[in-house]
N, C-alpha and C positions, 0 to 999 in steps of 0.2 A: 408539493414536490420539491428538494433539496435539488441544488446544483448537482448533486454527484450523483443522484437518479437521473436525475437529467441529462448525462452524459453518454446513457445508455439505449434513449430514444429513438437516437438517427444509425446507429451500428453498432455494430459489438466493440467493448471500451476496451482503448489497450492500457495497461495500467502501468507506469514505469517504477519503480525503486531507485531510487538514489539516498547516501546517508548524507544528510548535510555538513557541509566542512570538510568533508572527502575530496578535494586535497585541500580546500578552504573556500571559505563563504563564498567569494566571489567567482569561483569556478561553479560552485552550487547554483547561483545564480544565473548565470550565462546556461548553464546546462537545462536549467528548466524552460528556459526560452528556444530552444536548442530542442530538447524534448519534445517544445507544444508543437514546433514546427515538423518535425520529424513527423507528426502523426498519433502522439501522445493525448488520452482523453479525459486522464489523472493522472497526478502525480504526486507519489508517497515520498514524503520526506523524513530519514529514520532520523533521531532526535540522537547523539552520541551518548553511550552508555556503558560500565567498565564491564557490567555482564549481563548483554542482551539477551533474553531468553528466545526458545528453537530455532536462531541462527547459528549458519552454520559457518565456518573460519573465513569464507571472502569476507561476508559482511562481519561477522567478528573483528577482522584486519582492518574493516574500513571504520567502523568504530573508534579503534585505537588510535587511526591514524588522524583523527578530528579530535581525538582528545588531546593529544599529544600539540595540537592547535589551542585546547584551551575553549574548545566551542562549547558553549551553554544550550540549555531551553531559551532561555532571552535574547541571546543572539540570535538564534535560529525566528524569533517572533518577532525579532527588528528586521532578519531577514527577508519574512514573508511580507511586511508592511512594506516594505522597498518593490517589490517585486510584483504589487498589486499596482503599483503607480503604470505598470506597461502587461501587465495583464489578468484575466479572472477565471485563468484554467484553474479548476475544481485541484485542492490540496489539502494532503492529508498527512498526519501527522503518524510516525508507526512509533513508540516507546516505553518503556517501561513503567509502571505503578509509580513503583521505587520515586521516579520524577517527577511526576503528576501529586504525588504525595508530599516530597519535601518542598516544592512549589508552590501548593496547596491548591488544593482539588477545585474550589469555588473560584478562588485568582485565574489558575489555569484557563478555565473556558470562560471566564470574564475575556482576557488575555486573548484567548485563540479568539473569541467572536472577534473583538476591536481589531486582528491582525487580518482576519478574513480568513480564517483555518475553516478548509471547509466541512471536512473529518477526522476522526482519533481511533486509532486501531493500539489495542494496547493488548497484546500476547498472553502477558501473566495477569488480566482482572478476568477472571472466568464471570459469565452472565447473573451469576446465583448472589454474587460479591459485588454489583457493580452500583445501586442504589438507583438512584437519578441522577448520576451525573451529569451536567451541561445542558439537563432537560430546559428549554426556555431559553436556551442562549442564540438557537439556529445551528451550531456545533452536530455533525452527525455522530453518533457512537456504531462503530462498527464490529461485531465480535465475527471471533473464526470459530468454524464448525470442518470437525477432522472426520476423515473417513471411518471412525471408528466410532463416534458418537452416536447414540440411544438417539430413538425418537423424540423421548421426553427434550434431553438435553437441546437437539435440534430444534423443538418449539420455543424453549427458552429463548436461547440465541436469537431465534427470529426474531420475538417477539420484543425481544432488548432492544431490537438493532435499529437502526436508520439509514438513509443511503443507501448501503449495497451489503449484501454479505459475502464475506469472504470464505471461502472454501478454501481448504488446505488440499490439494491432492493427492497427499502421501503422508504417511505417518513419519515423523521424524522433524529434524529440522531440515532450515533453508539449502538451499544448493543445486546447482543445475543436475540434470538426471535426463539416461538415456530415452527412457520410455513416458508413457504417462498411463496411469493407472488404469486397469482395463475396464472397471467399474464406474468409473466416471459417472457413466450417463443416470446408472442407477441410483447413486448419492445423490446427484443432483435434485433429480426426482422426488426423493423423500423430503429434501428441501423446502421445493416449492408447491409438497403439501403444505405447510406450515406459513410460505411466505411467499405474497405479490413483487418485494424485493427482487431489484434485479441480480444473480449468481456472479460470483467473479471468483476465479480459482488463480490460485498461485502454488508458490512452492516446488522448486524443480522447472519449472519453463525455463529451456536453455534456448531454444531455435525456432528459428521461423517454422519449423514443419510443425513443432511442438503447437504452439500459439495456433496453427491454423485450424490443429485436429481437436485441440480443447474449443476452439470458436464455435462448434459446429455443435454442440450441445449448451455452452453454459453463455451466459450474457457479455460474460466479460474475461480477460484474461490478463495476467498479471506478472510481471516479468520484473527481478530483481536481481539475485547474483550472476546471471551472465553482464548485466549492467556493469556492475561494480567491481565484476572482474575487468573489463576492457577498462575501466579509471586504474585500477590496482597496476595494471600494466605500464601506464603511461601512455593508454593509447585513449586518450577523450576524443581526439577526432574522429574515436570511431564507432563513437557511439551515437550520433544521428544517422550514418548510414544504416547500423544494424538496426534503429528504431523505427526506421525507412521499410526496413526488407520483411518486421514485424505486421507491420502494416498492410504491408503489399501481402500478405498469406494468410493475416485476419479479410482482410477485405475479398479476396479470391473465391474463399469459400461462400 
């Protein structure tokens, strides 16, 4: 049992998003502490990249605006070593190939083990392309499975995966959204034919009502660009209350 299954045990995980260096490491920093307190049970840290794949323009904007800093992969892993000295909430890394590649694949999760990365969620390696990455290192590999996926493809993924798997709730890319997709509970389903993994859905979770009504069928729930819009604003303080009020409406149900 990985720490990031593990986090699933005692309630349903709320999963937060943050892109690292958004508005810079040391704000990343404090925020994930910030995060654990609020109520947070993971937290994904997107790695800056010039073209993240299915996000959509917040987190695009917040990309740019850590690059524009100058943040690396290795900053970000000198990051997490820093940040394991005052705590061991489950962390996971969201990024593209593209990085993982010119980095090199075998460095890479050498690297994430020693920093204590506790997952890798990477968008563009589809399951069929993914070899054994990180197998042996304790690194979870996390693929997403979209509302439009074959059964077949859905076993794949499962069966790639470790930790949690990630559900997409909508087809498209990232971004907050009014509704949340009526079939939900049906995908899920098909799912965990295939997988003892515990579900965690993202994509579009803008609000607490959002977060309460996907709690109630999937294990976990995952909440990114309503995040990274209150940093984009200038408003970071107010993003432990809103992490707070996520909480309070996972836990409700």
């Amino acid at each position: 049992m990985s720490n990031l299954s593990e986090s699933f045990k005692k309630r349903k995980a709320l999963i937060t998003f943050i892109t690292a260096g958004d508005p810079n490491l040391a704000v990343t920093e404090k925020l994930v502490y910030q995060l654990e307190k609020a109520g947070a049970d993971i937290i994904e840290l997107g790695i800056p990249f010039s073209d993240p794949l299915a996000d959509g323009p917040v987190i695009q904007a917040s990309h740019l605006r850590a690059l524009k800093n100058n943040i690396s992969l290795k900053d970000v892993f000198q990051l997490v070593s820093k940040i394991r000295k005052k705590t061991k909430i489950p962390l996971c890394f969201m990024l593209s190939y593209n990085l993982i590649f010119n980095y090199g694949a075998e460095k890479f999760y050498q690297d994430a083990a020693r920093a204590k990365v506790d997952g890798v969620i990477v968008p563009d390696l589809p399951p069929e392309e993914s070899g054994d990455g990180g197998r042996g290192t304790g690194v979870d590999n996390i693929f997403l499975i979209a509302p439009t996926s074959t059964n077949p493809r859905i076993r794949l993924a499962a069966e790639k995966s470790s930790g949690f798997i990630y559900l997409i709730s909508v087809t498209g890319i990232t971004g907050t959204r009014s509704e949340v997709a009526g079939n939900l509970s049906e995908i899920i389903a098909r799912v965990r034919d295939y997988s003892k993994l515990p579900v965690a859905v993202g994509f579009g979770v803008s609000n607490p009502r959002q977060a309460a009504e996907i709690s109630k069928v999937a294990d976990g729930v995952i909440v990114g660009s309503a995040i990274v819009n209150l940093i984009a604003k200038g408003k970071i303080f107010s993003v432990p209350k809103f992490v707070k009020e996520l909480r309070s409406a996972i836990d409700a149900e």
